[in-house]
C-alpha positions as CSV (number, residue, x, y, z in Angstrom):
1,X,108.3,107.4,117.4
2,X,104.9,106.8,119.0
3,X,102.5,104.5,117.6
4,X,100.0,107.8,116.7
5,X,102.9,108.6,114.5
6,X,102.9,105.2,113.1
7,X,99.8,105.6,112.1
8,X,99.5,109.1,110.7
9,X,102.2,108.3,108.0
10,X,100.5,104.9,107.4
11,X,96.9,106.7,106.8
12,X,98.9,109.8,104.7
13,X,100.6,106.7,102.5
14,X,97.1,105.4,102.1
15,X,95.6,108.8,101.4
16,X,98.1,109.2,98.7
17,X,97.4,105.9,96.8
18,X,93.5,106.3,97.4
19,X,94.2,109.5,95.3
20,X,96.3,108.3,92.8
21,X,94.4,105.7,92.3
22,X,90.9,107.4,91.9
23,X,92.7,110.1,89.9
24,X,94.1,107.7,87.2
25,X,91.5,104.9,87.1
26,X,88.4,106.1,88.7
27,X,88.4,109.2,87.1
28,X,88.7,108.3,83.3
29,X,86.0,106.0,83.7
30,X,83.5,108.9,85.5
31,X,84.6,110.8,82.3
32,X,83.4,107.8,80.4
33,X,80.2,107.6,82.1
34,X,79.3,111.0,81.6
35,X,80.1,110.8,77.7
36,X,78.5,107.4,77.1
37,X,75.6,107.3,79.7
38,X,72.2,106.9,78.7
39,X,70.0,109.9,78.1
40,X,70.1,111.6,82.1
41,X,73.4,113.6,81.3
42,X,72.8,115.7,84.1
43,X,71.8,113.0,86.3
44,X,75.1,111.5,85.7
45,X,77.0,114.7,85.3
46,X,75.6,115.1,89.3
47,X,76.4,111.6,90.7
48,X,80.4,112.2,89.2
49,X,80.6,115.6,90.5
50,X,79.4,114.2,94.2
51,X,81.6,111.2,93.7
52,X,84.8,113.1,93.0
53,X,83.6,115.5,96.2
54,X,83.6,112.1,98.0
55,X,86.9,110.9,97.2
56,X,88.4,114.6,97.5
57,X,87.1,114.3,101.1
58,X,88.1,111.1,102.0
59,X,91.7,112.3,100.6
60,X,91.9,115.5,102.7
61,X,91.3,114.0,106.0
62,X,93.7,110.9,105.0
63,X,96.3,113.2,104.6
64,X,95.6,116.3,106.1
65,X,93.8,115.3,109.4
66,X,95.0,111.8,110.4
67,X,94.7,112.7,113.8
68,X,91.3,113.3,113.8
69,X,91.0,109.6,111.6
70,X,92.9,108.1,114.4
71,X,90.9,109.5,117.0
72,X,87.6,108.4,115.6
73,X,88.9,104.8,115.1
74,X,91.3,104.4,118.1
75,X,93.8,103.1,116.4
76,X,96.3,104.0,119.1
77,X,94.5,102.4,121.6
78,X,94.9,99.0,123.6
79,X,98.4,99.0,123.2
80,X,101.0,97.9,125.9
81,X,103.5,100.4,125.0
82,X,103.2,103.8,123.3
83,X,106.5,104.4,121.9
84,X,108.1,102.3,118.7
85,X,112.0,102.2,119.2
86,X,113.1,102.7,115.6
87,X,117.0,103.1,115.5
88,X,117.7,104.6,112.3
89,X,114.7,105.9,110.0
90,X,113.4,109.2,110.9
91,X,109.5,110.3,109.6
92,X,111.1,111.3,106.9
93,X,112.3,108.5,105.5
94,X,109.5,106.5,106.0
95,X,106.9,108.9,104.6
96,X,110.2,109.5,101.6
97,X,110.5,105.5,101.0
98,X,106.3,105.2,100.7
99,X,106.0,107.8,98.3
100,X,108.7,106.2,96.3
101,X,106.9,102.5,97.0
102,X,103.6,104.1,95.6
103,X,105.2,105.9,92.7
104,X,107.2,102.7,91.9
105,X,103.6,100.9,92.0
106,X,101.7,102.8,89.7
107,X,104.5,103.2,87.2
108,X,104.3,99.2,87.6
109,X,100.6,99.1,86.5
110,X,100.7,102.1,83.6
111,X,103.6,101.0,81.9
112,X,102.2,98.2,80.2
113,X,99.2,99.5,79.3
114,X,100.7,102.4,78.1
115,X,103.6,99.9,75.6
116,X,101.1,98.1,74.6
117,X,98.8,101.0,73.3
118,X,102.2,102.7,71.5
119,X,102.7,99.0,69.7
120,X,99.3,99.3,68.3
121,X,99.6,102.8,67.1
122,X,103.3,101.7,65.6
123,X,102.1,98.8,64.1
124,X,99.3,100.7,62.5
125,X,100.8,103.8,61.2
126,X,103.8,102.3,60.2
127,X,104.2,98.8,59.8
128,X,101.0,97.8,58.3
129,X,99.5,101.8,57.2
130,X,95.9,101.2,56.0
131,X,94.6,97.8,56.5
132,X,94.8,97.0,60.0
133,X,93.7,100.4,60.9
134,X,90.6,99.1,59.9
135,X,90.0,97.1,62.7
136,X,87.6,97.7,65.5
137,X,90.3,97.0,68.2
138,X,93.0,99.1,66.5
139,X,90.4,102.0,66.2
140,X,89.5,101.9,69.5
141,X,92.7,102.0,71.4
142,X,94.1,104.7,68.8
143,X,91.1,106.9,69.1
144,X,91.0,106.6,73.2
145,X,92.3,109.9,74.3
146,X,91.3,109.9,77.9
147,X,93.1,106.5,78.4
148,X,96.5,108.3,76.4
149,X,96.0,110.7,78.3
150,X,95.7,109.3,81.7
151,X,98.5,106.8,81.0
152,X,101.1,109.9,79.9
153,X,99.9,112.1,82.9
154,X,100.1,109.0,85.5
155,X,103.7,107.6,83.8
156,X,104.4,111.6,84.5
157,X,103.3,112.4,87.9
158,X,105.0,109.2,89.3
159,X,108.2,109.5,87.7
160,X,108.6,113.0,89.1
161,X,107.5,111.8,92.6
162,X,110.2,108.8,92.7
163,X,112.3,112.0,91.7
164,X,111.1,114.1,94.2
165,X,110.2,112.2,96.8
166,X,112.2,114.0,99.5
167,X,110.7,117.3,98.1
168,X,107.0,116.1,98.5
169,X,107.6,114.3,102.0
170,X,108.9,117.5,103.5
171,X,106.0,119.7,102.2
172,X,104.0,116.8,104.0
173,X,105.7,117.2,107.1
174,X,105.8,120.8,107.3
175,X,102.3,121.3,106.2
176,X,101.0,118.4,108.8
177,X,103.4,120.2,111.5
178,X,101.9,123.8,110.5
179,X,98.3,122.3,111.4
180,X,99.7,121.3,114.6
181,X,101.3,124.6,115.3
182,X,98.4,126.9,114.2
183,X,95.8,124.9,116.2
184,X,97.8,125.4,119.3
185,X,98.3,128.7,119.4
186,X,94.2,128.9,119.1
C-alpha cells in the first residue's frame, strides 16, 4: 500500500462522516432556519440551498476524487518512503472497518437523544396522560418531527451500514477503481 492510498481511504472515511454529519445535524437545523427565520424566506431559502450545494461538493470530491484532493494539498509529498508495508489488512478492510467505526459513532450520538425523546412521549401518553402534556418542554420535544425524524432515519442508515459495511466498501472500491479505469482509456 502506498501512502496515496493511505490517504485516499482516510479522505473517503472523512468524506463519509462530513456527510453524515451535515445530513443528520446540519440539515435539520437549515430546515429549521428556513421555517423559523425572520421575514426574508427566500433569502434564507437561497443561503440553505447554496449551503447544502456546498457541502454536496465538498462530499463528492472527498469521496469521489481524492486524488485530485491529494494532489492539490500534497499530502503524499516529503516522505522518505512511498510504500506502507501492511501485512494483513487489504483496502478493503480498512475502508470496511471505518465505515463500521463511523456507523458505530453516530449510532453513539443518536441513541440517546432519540431514548430520551421516547421517555418523554411514554411518560406523557401513558404514565401521566393529560397533565404533564401541558408542559412547554414535553410539548416541544413531542411536537418536533424533524428531530424524530432525523433521529429514526440516522439510528436507520447506520445500523444498515454496520450491516453492510462490506457491501458499501466494495461499491466504493469499484466505483473509485471505475474512475481510474475510464480516465485512462481517455
Amino acid at each position: 500500500m502506498t501512502k496515496k492510498d493511505l490517504f485516499r481511504v482516510i479522505l473517503k472515511l472523512a468524506g463519509l462522516y462530513f456527510i453524515f454529519t451535515v445530513l443528520f445535524n446540519t440539515f435539520p437545523n437549515l430546515i429549521m432556519f428556513i421555517n423559523f427565520g425572520d421575514k426574508t424566506i427566500l433569502l434564507n431559502i437561497l443561503l440553505t440551498i447554496g449551503t447544502v450545494a456546498f457541502f454536496v461538493l465538498l462530499f463528492s470530491f472527498l469521496v469521489f476524487k481524492p486524488d485530485l484532493v491529494i494532489n492539490i494539498l500534497k499530502l503524499d509529498k516529503n516522505f522518505d518512503d512511498d510504500y506502507i508495508i501492511i501485512k494483513r489488512p487489504s483496502l478493503l478492510n480498512i475502508l470496511q472497518v471505518g465505515i463500521i467505526i463511523l456507523g458505530l459513532s453516530v449510532i453513539v450520538k443518536q441513541l440517546p437523544m432519540f431514548i430520551t425523546k421516547l421517555f418523554f412521549l411514554f411518560k406523557a401518553l401513558v404514565v401521566d396522560p393529560g397533565t404533564s402534556i401541558n408542559s412547554k418542554m414535553n410539548i416541544d420535544i413531542l411536537t418536533d418531527y424533524v428531530s424524530w425524524t432525523t433521529n429514526i432515519i440516522s439510528l436507520t442508515i447506520c445500523f444498515l451500514m454496520v450491516t453492510n459495511s462490506k457491501a458499501i466498501s466494495n461499491y466504493i472500491l469499484t466505483r473509485n477503481t471505475s474512475n481510474k479505469i475510464d480516465k485512462n482509456n481517455e
